[in-house]
PAPABA-339580 format. One line per 10 residues: number of its first residue (from 1); their letters; for each residue y, x, z of N, C-alpha, C, CB. Coordinates in Angstrom, 3 decimals. Atoms other than C-alpha are relative to their C-alpha. Glycine has a CB too. Layout:
<atoms>
NUM) A) Y,X,Z,Y,X,Z,Y,X,Z,Y,X,Z | ...
</atoms>
This chain:
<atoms>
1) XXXXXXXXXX) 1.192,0.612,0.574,76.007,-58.301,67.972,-1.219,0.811,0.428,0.101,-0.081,-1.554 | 1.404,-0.756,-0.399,72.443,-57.407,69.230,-0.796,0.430,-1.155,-0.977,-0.934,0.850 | 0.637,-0.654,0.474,71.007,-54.885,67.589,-1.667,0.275,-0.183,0.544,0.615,0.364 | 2.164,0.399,-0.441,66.903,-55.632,66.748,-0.460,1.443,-0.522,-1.231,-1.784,-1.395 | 0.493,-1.571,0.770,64.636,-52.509,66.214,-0.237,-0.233,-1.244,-1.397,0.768,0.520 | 0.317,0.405,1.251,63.581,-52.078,62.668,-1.479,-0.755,0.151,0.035,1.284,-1.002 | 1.087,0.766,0.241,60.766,-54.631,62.155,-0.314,-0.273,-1.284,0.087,-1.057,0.591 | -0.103,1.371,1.106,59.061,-56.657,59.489,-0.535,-0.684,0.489,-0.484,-0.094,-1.362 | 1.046,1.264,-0.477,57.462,-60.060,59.201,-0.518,-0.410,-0.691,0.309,-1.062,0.514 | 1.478,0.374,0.932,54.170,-61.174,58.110,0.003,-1.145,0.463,-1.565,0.804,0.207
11) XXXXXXXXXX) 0.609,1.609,0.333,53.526,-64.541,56.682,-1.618,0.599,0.084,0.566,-0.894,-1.966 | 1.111,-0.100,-0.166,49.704,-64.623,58.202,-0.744,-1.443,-0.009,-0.089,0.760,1.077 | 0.679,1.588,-0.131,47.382,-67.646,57.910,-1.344,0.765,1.088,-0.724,-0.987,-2.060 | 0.863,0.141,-0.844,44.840,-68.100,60.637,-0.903,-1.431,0.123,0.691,0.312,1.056 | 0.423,1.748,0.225,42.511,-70.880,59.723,0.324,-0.996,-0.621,0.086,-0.651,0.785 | -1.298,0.864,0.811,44.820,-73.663,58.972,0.905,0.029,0.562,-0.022,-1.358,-0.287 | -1.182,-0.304,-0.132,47.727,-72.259,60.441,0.594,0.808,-0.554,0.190,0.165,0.826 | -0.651,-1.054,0.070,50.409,-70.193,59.595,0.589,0.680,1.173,0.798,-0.236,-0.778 | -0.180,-0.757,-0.951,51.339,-67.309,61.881,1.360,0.981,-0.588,-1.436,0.716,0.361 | -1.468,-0.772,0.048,54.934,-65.622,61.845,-0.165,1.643,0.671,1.271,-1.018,1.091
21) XXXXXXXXXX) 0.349,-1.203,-0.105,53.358,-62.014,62.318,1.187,1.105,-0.189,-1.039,0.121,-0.895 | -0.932,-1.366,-0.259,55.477,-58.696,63.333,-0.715,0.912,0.085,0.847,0.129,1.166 | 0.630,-1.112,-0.696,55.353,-55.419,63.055,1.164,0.858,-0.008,-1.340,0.636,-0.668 | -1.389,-0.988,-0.172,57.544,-52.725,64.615,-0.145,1.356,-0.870,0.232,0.517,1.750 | -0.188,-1.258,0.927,58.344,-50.096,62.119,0.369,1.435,0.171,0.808,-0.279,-0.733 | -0.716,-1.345,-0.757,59.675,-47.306,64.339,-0.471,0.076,1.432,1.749,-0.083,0.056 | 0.203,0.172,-1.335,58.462,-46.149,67.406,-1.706,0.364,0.405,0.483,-1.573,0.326 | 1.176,-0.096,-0.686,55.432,-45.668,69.465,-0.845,-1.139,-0.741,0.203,-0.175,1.619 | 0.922,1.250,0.300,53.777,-49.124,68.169,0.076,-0.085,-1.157,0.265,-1.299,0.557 | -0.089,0.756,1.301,54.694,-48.938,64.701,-1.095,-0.382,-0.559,0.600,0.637,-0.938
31) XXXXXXXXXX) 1.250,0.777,1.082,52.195,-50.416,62.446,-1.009,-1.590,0.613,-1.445,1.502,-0.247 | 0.594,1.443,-1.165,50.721,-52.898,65.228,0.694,-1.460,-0.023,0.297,0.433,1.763 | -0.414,1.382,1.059,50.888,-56.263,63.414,-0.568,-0.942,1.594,-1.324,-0.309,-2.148 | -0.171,0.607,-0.685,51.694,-58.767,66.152,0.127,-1.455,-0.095,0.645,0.502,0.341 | -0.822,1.279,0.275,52.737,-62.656,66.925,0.225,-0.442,0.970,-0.447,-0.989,-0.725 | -0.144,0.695,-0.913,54.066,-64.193,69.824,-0.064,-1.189,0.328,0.616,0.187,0.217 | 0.620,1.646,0.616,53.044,-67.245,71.206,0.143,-0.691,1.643,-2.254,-0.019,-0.851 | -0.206,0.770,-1.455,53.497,-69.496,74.581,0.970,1.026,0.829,-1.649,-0.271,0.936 | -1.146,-0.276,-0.772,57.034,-68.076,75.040,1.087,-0.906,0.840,0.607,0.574,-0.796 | -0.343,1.224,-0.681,58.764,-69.982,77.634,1.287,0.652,1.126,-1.564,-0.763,0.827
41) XXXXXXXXXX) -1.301,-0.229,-0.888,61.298,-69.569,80.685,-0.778,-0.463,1.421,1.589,-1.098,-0.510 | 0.443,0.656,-1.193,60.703,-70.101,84.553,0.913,0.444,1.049,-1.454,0.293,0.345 | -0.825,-0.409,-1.073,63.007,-70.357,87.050,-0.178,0.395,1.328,0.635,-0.732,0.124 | 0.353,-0.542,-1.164,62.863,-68.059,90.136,1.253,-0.326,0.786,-0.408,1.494,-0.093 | -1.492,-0.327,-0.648,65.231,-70.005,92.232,0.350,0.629,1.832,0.768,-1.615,-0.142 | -0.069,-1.024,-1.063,64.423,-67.705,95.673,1.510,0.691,-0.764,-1.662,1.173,0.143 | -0.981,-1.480,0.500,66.401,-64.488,93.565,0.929,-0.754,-0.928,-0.964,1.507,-1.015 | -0.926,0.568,1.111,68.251,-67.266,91.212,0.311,0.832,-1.222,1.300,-0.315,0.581 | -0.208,-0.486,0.944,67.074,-65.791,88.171,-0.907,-0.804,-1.030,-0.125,1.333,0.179 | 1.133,0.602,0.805,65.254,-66.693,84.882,-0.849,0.751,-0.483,0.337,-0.667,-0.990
51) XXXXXXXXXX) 0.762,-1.307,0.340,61.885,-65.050,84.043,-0.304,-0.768,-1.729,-1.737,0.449,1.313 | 0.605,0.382,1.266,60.750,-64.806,80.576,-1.562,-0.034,-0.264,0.535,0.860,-0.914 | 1.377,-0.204,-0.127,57.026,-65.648,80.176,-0.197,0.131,-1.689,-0.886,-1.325,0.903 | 0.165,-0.146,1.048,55.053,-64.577,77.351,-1.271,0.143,-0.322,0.653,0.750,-0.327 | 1.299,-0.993,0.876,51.595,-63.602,75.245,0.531,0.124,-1.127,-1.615,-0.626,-0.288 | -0.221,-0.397,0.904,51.010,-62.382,72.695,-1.642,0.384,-1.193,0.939,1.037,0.561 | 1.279,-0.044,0.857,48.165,-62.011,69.986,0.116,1.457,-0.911,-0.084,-1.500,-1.084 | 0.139,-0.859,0.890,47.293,-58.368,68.199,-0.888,-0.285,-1.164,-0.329,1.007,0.593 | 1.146,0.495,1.474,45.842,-59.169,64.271,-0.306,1.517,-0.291,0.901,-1.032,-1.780 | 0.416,-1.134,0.502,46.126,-55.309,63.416,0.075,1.267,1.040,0.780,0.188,-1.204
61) XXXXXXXXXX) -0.733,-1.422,-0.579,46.241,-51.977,65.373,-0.771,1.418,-1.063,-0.526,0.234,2.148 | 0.110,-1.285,0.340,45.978,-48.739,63.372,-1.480,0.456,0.724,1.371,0.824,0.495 | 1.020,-0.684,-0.270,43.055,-46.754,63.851,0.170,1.233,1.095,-0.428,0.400,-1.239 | -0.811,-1.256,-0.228,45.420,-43.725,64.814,0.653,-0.438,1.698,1.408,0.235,-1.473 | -0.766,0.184,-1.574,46.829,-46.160,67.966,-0.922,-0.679,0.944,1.456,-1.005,-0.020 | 1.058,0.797,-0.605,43.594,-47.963,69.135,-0.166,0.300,1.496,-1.313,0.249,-0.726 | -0.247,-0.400,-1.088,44.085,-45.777,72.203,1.297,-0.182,1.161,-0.175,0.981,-0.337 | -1.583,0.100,-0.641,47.516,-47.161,73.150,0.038,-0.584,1.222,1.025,-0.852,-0.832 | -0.247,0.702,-1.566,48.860,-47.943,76.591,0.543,-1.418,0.332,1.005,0.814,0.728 | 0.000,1.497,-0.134,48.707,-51.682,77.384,1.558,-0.675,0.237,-0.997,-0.363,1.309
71) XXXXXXXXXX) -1.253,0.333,-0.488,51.406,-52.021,79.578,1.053,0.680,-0.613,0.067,0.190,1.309 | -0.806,0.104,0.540,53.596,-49.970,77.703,0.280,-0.432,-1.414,0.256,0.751,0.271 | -0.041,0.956,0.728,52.976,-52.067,75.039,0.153,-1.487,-0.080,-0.646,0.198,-0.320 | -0.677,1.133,-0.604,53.761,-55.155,76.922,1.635,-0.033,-0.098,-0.424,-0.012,1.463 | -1.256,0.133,0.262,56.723,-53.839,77.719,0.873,0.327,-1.053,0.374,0.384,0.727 | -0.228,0.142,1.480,57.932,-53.188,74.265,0.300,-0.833,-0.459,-0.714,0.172,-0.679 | 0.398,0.981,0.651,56.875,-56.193,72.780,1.001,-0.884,1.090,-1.726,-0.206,-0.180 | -0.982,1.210,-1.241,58.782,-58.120,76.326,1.517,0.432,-0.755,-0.044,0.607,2.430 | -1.473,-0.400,0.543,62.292,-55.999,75.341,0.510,-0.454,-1.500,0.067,1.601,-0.006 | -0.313,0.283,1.299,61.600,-56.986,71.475,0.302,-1.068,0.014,-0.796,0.186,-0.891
81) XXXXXXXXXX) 0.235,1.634,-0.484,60.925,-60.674,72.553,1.599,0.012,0.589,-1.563,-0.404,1.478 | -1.595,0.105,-0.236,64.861,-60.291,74.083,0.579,0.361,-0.718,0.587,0.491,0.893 | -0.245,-0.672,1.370,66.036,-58.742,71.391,0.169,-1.213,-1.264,-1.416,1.082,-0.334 | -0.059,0.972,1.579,65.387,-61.592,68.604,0.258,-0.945,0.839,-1.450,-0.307,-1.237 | -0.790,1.480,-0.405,66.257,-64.358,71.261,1.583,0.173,0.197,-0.618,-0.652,1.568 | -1.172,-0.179,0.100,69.533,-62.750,71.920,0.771,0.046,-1.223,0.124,0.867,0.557 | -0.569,-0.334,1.285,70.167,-61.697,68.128,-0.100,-1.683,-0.567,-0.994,1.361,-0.962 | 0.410,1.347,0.173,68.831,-65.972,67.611,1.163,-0.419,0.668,-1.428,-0.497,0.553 | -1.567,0.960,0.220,71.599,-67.424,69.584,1.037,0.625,-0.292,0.572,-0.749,1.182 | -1.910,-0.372,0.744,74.765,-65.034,68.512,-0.415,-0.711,-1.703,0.632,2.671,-0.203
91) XXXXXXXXXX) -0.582,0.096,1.160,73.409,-65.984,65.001,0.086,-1.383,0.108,-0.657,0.599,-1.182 | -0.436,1.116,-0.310,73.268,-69.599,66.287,-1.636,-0.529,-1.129,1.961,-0.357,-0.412 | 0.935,-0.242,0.604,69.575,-69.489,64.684,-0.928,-0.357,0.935,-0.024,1.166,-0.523 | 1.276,0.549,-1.156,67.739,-70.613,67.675,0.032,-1.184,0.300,-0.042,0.574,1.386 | 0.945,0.876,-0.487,65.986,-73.825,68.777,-0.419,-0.061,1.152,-0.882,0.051,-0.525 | 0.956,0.572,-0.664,64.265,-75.217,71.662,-0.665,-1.242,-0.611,0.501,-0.250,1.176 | 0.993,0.613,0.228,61.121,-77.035,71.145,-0.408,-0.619,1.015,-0.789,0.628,-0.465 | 1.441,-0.211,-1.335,58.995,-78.764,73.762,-0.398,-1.138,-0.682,0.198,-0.146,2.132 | 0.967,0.899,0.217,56.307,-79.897,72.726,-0.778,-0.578,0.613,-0.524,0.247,-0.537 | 0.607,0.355,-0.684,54.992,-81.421,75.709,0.321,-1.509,0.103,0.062,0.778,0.933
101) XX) 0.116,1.248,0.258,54.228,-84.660,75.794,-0.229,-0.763,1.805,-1.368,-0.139,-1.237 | -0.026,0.433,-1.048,55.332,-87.167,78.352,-1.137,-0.898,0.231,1.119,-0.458,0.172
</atoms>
């Protein structure tokens, strides 16, 4: 079973949405209240692989991390983003959506 770092999750409203907000609890980024958002898939079939695309939206950063390194905060946030899709289908907890309209 895939093992997720320690996290929590923030119920956030944004306007008139709700936002499914994270934050990693351990680690270089802890406290940095997050949400992911236009996560998707794209097939590279040159190398016949699948990439994972992603953003991502920061609501909070600490005062203490305001200086943090981008990219290794990308990649973080990319490894966490595998992390809850892998731990999503063993628990059989995941979905696809598309909301694109023909």
């Amino acid at each position: 079973m895939t093992k997720l770092r320690p996290h929590r999750v923030l119920g956030m409203v944004d306007g008139d949405r709700q936002i499914h907000a994270l934050a990693l609890t351990e680690g270089e980024f802890a406290g940095i209240v997050f949400s992911y958002k236009d996560v998707s898939f794209e097939e590279d079939e040159e190398n016949d692989v699948l990439k994972l695309k992603y953003s991502f939206d920061l609501h909070e950063v600490p005062e203490e991390l305001e200086d943090y390194d981008e990219k290794e905060l990308q990649n973080t946030l990319g490894d966490f983003l595998l992390e809850l899709l892998y731990y999503g289908l063993e628990k059989d907890k995941l979905g696809f959506i598309d909301d694109k309209q023909d």
